[in-house]
PyMOL Python script that loads the backbone (N, CA, C, O; Angstrom):
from pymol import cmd

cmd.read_pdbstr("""\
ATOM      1  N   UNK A   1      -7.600   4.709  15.169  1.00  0.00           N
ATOM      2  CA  UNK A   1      -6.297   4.304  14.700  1.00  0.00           C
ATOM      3  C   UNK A   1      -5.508   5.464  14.097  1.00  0.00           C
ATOM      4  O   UNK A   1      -4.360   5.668  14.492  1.00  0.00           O
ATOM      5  N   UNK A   2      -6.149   6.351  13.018  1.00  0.00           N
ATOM      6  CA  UNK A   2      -5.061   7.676  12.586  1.00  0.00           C
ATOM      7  C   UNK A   2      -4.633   8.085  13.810  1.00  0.00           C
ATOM      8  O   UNK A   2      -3.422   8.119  14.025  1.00  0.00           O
ATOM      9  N   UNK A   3      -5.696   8.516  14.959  1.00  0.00           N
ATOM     10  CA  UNK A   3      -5.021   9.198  16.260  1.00  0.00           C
ATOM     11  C   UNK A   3      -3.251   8.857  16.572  1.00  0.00           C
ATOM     12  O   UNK A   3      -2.275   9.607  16.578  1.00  0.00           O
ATOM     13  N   UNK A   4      -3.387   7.498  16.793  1.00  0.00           N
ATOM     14  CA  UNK A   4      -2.865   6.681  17.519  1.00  0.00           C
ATOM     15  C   UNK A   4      -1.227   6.523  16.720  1.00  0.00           C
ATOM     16  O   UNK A   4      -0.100   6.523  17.215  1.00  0.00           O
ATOM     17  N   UNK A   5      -1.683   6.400  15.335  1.00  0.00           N
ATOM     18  CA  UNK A   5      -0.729   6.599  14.649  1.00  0.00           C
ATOM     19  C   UNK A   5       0.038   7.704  14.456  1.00  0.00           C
ATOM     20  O   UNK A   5       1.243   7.607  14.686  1.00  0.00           O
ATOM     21  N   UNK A   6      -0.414   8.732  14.080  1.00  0.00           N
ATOM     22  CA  UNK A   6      -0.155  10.195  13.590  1.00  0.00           C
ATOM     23  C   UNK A   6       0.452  10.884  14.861  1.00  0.00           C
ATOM     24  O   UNK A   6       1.417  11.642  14.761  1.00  0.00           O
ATOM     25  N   UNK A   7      -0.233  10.554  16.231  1.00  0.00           N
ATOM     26  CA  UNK A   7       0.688  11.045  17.011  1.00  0.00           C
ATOM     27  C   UNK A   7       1.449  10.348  18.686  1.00  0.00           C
ATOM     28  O   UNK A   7       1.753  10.738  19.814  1.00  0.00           O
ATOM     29  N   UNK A   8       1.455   8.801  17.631  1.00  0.00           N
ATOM     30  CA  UNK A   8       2.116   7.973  18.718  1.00  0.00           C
ATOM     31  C   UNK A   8       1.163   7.841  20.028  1.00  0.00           C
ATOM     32  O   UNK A   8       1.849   7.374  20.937  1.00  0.00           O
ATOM     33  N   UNK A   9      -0.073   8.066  20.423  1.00  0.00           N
ATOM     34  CA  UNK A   9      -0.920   8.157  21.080  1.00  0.00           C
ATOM     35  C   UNK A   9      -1.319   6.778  21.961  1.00  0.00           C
ATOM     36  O   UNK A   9      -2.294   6.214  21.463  1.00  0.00           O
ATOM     37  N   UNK A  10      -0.827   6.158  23.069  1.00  0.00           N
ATOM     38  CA  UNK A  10      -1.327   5.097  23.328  1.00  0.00           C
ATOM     39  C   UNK A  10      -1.597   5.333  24.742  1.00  0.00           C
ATOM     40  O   UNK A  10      -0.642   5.618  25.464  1.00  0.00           O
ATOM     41  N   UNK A  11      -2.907   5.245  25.292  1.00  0.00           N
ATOM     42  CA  UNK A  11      -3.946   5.453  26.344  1.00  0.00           C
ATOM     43  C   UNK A  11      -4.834   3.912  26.736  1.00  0.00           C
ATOM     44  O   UNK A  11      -5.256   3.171  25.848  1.00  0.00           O
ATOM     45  N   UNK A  12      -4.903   3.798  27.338  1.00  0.00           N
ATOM     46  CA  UNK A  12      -5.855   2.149  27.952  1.00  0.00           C
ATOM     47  C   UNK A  12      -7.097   2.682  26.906  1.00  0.00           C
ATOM     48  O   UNK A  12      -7.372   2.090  25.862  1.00  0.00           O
ATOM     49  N   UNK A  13      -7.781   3.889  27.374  1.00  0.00           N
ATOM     50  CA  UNK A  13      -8.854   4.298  27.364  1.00  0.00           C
ATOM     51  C   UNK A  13      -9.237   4.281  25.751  1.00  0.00           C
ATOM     52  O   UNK A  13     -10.319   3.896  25.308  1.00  0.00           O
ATOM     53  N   UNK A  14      -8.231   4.732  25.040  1.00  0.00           N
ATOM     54  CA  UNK A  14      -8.322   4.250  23.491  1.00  0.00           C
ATOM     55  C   UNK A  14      -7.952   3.216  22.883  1.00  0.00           C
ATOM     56  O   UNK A  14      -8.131   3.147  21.667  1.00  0.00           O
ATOM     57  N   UNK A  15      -7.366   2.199  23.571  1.00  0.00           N
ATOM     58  CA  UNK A  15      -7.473   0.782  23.361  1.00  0.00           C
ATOM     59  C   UNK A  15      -8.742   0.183  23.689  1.00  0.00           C
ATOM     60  O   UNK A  15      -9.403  -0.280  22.759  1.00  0.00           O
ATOM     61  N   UNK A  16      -9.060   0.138  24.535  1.00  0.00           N
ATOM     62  CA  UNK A  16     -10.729  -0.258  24.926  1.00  0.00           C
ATOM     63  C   UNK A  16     -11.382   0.228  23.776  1.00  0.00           C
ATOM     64  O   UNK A  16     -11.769  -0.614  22.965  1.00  0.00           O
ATOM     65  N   UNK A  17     -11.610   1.614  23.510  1.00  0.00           N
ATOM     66  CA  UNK A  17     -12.502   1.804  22.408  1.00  0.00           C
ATOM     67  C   UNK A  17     -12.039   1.444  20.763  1.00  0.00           C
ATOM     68  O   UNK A  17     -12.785   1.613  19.799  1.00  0.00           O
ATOM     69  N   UNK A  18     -10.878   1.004  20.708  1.00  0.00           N
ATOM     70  CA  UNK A  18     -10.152   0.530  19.424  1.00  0.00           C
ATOM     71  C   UNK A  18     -11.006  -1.067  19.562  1.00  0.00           C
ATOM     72  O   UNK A  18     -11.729  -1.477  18.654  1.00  0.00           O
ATOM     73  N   UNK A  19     -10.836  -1.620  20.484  1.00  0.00           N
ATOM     74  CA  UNK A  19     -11.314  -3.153  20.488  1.00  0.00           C
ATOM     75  C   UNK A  19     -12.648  -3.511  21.009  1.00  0.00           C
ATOM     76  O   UNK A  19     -13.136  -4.637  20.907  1.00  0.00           O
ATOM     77  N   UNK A  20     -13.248  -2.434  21.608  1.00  0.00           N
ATOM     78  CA  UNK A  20     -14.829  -1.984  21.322  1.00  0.00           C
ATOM     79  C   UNK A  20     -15.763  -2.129  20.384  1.00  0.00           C
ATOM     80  O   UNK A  20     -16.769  -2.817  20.209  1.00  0.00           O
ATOM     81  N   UNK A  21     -14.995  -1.062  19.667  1.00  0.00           N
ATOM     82  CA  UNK A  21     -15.516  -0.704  17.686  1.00  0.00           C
ATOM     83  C   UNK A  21     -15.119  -2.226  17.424  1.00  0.00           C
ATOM     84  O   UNK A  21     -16.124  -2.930  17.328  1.00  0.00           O
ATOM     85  N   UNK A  22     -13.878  -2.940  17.278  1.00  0.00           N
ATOM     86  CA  UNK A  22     -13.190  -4.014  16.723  1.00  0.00           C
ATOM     87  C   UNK A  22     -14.824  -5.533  17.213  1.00  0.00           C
ATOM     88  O   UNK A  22     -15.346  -6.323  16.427  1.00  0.00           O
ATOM     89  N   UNK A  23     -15.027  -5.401  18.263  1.00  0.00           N
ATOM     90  CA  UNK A  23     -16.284  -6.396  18.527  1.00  0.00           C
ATOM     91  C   UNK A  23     -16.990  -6.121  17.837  1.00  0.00           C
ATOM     92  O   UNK A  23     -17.311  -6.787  16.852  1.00  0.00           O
ATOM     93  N   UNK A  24     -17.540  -4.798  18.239  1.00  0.00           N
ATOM     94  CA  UNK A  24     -18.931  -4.796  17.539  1.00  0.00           C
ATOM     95  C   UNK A  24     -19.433  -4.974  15.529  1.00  0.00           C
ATOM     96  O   UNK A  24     -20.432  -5.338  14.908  1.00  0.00           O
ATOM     97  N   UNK A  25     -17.834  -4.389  15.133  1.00  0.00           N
ATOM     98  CA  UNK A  25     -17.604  -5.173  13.658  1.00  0.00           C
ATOM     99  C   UNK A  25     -17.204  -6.359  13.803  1.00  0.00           C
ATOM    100  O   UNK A  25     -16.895  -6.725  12.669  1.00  0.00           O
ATOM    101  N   UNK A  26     -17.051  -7.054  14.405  1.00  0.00           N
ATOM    102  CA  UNK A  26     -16.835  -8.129  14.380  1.00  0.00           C
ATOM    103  C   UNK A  26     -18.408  -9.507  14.777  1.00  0.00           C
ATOM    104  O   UNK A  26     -18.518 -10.690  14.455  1.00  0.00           O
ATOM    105  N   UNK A  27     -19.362  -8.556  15.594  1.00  0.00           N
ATOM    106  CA  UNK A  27     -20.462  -8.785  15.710  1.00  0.00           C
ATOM    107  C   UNK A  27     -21.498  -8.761  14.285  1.00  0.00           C
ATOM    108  O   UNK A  27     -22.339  -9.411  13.664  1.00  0.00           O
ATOM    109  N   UNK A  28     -20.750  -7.523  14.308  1.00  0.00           N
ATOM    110  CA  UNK A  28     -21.656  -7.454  12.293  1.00  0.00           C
ATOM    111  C   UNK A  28     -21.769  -8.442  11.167  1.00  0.00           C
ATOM    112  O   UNK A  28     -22.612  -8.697  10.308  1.00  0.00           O
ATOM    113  N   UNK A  29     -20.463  -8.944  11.545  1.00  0.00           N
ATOM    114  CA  UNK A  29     -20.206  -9.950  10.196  1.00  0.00           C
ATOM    115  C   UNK A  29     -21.104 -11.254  11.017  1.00  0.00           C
ATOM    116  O   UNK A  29     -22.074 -11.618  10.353  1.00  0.00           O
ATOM    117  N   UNK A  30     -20.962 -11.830  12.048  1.00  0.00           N
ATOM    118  CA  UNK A  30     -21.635 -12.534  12.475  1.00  0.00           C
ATOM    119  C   UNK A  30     -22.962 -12.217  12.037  1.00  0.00           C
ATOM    120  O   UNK A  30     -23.417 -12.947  11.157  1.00  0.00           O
ATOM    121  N   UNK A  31     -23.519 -11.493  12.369  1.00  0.00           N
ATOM    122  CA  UNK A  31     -25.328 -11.236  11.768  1.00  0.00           C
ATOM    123  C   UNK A  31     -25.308 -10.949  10.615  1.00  0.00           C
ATOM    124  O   UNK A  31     -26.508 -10.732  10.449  1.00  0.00           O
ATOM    125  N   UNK A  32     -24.802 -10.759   9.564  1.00  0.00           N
ATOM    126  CA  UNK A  32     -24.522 -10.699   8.201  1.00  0.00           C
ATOM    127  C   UNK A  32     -24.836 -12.311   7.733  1.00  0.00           C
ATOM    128  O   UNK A  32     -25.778 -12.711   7.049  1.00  0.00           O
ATOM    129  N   UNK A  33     -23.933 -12.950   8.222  1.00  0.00           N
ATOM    130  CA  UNK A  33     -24.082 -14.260   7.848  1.00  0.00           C
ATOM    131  C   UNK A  33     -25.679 -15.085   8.079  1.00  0.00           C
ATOM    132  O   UNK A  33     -25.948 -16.135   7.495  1.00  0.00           O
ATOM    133  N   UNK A  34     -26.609 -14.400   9.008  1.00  0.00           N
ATOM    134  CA  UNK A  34     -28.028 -15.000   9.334  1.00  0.00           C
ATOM    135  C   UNK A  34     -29.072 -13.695   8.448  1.00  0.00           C
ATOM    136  O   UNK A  34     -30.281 -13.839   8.270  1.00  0.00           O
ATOM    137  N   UNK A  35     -28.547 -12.892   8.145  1.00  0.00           N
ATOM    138  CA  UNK A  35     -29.571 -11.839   7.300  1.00  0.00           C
ATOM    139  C   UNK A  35     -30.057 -11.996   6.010  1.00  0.00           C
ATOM    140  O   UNK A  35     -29.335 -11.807   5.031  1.00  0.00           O
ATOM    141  N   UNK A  36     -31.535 -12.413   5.903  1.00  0.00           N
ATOM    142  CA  UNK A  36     -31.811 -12.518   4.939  1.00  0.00           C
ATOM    143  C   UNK A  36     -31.791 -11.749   3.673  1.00  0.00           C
ATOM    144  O   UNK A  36     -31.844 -10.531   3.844  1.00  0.00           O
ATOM    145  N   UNK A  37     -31.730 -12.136   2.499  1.00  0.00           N
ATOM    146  CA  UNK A  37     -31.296 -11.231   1.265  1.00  0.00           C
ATOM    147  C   UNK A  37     -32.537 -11.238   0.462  1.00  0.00           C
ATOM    148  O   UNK A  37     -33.196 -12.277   0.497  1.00  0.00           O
ATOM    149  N   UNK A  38     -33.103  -9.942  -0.485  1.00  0.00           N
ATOM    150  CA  UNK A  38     -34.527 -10.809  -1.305  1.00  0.00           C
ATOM    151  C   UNK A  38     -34.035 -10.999  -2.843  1.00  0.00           C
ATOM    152  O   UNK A  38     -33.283 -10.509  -3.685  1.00  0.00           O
ATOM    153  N   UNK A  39     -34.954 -12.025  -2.635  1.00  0.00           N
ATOM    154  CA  UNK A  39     -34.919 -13.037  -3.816  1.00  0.00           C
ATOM    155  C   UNK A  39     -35.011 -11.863  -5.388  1.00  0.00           C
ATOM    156  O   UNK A  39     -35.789 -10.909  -5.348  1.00  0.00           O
ATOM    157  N   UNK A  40     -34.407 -12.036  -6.263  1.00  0.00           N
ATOM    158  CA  UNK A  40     -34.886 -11.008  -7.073  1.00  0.00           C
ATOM    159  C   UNK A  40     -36.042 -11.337  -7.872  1.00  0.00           C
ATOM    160  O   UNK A  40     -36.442 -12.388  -8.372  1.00  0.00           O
ATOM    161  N   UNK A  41     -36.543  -9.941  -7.853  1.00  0.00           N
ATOM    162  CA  UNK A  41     -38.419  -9.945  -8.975  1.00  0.00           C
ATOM    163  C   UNK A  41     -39.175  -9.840  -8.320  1.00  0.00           C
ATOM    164  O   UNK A  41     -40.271  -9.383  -8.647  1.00  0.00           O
ATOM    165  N   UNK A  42     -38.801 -10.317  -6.855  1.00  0.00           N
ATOM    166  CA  UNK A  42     -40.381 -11.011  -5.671  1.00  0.00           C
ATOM    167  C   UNK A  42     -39.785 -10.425  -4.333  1.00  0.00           C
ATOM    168  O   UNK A  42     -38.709  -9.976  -3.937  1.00  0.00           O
ATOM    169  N   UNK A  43     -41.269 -10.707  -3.761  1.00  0.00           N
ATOM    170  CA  UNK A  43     -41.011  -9.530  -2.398  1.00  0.00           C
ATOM    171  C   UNK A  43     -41.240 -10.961  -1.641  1.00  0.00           C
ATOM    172  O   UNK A  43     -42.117 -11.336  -0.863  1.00  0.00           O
ATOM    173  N   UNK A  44     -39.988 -11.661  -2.239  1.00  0.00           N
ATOM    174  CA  UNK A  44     -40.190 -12.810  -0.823  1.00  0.00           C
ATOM    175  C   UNK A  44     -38.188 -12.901  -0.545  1.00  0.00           C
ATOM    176  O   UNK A  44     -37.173 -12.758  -1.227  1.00  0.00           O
ATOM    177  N   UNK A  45     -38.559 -13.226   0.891  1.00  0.00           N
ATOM    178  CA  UNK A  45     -37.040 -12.848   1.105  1.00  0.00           C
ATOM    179  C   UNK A  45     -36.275 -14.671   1.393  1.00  0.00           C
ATOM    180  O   UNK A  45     -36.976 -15.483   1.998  1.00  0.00           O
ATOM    181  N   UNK A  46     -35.067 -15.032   0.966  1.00  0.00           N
ATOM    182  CA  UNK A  46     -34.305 -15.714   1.154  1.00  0.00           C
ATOM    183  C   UNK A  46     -33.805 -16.431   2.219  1.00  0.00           C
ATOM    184  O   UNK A  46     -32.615 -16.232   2.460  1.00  0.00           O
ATOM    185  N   UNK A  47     -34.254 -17.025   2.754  1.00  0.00           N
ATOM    186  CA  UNK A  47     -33.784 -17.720   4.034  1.00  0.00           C
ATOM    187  C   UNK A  47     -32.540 -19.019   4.183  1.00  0.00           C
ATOM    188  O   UNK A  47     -32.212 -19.569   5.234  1.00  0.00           O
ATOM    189  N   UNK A  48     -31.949 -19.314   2.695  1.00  0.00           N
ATOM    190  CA  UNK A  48     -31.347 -20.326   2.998  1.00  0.00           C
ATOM    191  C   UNK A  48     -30.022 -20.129   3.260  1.00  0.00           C
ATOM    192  O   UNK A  48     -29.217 -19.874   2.365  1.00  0.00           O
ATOM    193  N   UNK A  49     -29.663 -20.248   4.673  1.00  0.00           N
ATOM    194  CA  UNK A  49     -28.111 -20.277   4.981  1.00  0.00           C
ATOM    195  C   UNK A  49     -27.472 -19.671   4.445  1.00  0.00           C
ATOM    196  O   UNK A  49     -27.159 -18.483   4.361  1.00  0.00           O
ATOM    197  N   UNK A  50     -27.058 -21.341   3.684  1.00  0.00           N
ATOM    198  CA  UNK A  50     -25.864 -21.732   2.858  1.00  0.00           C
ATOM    199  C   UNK A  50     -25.823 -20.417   1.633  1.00  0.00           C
ATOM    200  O   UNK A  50     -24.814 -19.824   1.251  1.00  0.00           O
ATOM    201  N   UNK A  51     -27.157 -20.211   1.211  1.00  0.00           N
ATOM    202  CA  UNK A  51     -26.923 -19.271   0.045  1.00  0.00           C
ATOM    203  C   UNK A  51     -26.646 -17.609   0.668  1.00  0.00           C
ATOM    204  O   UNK A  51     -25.998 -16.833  -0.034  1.00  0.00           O
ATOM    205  N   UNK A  52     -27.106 -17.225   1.815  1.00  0.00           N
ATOM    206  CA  UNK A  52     -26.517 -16.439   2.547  1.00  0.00           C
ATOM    207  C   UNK A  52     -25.225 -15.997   2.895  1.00  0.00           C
ATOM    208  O   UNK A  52     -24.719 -14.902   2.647  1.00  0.00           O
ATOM    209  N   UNK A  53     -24.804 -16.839   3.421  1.00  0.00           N
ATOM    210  CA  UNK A  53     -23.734 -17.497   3.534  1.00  0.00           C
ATOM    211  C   UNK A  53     -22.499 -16.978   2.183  1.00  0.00           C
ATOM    212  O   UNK A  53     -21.626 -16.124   2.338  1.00  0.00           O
ATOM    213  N   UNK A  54     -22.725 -17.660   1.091  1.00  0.00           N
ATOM    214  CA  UNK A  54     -21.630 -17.877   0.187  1.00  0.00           C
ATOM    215  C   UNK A  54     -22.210 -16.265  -0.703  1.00  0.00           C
ATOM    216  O   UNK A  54     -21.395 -15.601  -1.344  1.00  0.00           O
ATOM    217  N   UNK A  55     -23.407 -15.927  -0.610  1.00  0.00           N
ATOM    218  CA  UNK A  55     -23.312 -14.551  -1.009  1.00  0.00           C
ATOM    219  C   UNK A  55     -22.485 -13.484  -0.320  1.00  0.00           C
ATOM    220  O   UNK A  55     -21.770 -12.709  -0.955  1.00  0.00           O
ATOM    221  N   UNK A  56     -22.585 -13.471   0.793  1.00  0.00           N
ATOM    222  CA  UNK A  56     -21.688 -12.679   1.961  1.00  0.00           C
ATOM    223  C   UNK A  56     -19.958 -13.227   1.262  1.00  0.00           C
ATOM    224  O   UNK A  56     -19.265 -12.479   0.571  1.00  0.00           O
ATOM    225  N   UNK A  57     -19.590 -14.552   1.625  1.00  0.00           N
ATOM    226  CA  UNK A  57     -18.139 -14.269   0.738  1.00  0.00           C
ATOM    227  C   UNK A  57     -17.752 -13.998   0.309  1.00  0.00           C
ATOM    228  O   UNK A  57     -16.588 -13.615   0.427  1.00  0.00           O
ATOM    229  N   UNK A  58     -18.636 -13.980  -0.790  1.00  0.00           N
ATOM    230  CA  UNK A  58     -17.849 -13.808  -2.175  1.00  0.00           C
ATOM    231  C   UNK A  58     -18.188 -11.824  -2.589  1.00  0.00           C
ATOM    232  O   UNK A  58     -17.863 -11.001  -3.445  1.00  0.00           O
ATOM    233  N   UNK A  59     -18.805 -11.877  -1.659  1.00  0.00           N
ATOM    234  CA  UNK A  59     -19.150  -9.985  -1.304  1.00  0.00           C
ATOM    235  C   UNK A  59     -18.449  -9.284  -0.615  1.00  0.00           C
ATOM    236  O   UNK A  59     -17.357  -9.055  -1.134  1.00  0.00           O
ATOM    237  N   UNK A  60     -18.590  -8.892   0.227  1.00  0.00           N
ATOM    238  CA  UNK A  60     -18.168  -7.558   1.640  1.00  0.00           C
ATOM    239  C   UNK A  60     -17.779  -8.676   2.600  1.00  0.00           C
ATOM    240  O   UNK A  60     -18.039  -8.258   3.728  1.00  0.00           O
ATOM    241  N   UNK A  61     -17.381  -9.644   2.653  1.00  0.00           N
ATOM    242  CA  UNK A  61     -16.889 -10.419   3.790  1.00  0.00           C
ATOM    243  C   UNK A  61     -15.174 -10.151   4.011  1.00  0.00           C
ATOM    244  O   UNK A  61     -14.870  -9.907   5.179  1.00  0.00           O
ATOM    245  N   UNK A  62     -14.183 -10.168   3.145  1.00  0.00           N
ATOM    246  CA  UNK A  62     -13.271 -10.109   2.760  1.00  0.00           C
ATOM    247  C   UNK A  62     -12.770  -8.322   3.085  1.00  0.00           C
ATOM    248  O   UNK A  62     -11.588  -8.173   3.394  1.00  0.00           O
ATOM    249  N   UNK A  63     -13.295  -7.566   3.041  1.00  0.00           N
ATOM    250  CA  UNK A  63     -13.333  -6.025   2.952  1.00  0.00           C
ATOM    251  C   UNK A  63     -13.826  -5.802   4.543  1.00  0.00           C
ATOM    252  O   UNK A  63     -13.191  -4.872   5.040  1.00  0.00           O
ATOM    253  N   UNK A  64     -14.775  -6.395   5.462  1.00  0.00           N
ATOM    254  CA  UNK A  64     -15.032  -6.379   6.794  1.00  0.00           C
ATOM    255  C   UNK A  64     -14.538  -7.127   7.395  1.00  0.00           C
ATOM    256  O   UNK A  64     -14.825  -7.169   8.591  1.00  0.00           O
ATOM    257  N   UNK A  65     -13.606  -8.024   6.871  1.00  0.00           N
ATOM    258  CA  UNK A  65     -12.530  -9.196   7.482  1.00  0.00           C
ATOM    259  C   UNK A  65     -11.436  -7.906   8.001  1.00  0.00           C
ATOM    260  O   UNK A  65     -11.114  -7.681   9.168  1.00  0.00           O
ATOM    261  N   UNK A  66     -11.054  -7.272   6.966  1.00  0.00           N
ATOM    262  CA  UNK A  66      -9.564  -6.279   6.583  1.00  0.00           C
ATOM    263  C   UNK A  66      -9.899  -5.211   7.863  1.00  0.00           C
ATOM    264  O   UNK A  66      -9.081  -4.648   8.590  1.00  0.00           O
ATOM    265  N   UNK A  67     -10.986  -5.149   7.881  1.00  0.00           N
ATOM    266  CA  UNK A  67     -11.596  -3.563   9.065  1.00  0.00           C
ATOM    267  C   UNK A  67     -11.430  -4.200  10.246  1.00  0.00           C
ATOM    268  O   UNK A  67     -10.910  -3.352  10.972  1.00  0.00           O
ATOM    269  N   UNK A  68     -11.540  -4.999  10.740  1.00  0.00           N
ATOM    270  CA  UNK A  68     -11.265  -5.404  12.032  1.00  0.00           C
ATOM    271  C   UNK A  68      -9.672  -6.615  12.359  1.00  0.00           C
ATOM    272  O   UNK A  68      -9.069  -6.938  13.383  1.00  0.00           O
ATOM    273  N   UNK A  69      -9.518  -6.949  10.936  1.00  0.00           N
ATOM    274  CA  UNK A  69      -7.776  -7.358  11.451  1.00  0.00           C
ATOM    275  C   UNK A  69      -7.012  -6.613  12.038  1.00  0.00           C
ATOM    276  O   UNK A  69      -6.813  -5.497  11.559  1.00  0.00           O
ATOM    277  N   UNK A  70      -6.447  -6.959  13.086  1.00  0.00           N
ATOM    278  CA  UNK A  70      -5.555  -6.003  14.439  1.00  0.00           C
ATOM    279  C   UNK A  70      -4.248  -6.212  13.899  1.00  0.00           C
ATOM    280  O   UNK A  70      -3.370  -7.021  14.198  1.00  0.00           O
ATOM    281  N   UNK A  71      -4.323  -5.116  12.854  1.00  0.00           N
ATOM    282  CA  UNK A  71      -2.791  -4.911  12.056  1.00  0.00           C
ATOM    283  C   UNK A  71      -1.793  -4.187  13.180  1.00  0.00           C
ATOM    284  O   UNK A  71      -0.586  -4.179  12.940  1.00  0.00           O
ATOM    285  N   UNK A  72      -2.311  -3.561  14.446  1.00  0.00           N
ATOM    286  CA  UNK A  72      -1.804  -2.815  15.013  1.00  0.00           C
ATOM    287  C   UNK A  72      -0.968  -3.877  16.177  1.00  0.00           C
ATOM    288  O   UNK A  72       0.059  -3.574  16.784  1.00  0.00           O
ATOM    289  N   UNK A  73      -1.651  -5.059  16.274  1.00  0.00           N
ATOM    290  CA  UNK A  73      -0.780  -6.175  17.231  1.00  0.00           C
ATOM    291  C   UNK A  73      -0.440  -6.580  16.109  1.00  0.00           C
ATOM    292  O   UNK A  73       0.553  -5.852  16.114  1.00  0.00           O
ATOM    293  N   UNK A  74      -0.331  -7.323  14.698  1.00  0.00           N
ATOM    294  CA  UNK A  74       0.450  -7.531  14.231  1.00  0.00           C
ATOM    295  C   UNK A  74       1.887  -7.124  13.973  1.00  0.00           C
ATOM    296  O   UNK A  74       2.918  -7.717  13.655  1.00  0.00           O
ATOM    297  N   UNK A  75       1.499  -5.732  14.269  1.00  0.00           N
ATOM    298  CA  UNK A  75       3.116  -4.951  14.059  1.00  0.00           C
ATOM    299  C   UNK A  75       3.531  -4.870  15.207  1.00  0.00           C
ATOM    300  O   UNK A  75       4.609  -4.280  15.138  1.00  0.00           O
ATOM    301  N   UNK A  76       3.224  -5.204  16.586  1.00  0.00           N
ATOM    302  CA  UNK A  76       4.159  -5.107  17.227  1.00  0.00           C
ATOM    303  C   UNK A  76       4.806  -6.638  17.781  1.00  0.00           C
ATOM    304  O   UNK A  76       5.632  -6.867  18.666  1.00  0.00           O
ATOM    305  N   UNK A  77       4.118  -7.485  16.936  1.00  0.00           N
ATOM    306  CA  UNK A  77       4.716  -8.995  16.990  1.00  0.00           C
ATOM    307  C   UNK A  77       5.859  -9.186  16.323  1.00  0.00           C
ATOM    308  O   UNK A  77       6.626 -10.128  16.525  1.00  0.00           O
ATOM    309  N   UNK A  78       6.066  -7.993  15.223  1.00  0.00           N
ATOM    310  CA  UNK A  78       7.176  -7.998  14.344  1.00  0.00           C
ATOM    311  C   UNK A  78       8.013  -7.299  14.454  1.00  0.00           C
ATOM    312  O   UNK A  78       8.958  -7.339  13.667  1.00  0.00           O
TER     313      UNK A  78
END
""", "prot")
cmd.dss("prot")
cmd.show_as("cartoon", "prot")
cmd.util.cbc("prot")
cmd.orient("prot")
């Protein structure tokens, strides 16, 4: 994206890899949401969802939401 910006740069070939990278973070957060977390004190690890789940929210979900929003089609909708 600096490329692209900084010097007006628009190529197929760096769109593909803009929305490439954009899947595969977007793949991340998906397996984020099934990765277990460990329990603290104990070497036993966490398996429940839901608590997975709402730990990831209220964490790095919001901040890896922002990394893959396509601010770059947003602006040209506007």
């Amino acid at each position: 994206m600096p490329l692209q910006i900084a010097f007006d740069y628009k190529s197929y070939d760096w769109c593909v890899a803009y929305y490439l990278i954009d899947f595969f973070f977007m793949s991340d957060i998906f397996v984020t949401f099934f990765t277990t977390l460990p329990e603290t004190d104990e070497e036993v690890e966490m398996t429940d969802r839901k608590v997975i789940a709402l730990n990831y929210l209220k964490g790095w979900f919001f901040i890896d939401l922002m990394a893959i929003f396509p601010f770059d089609l947003l602006a040209t909708l506007f």
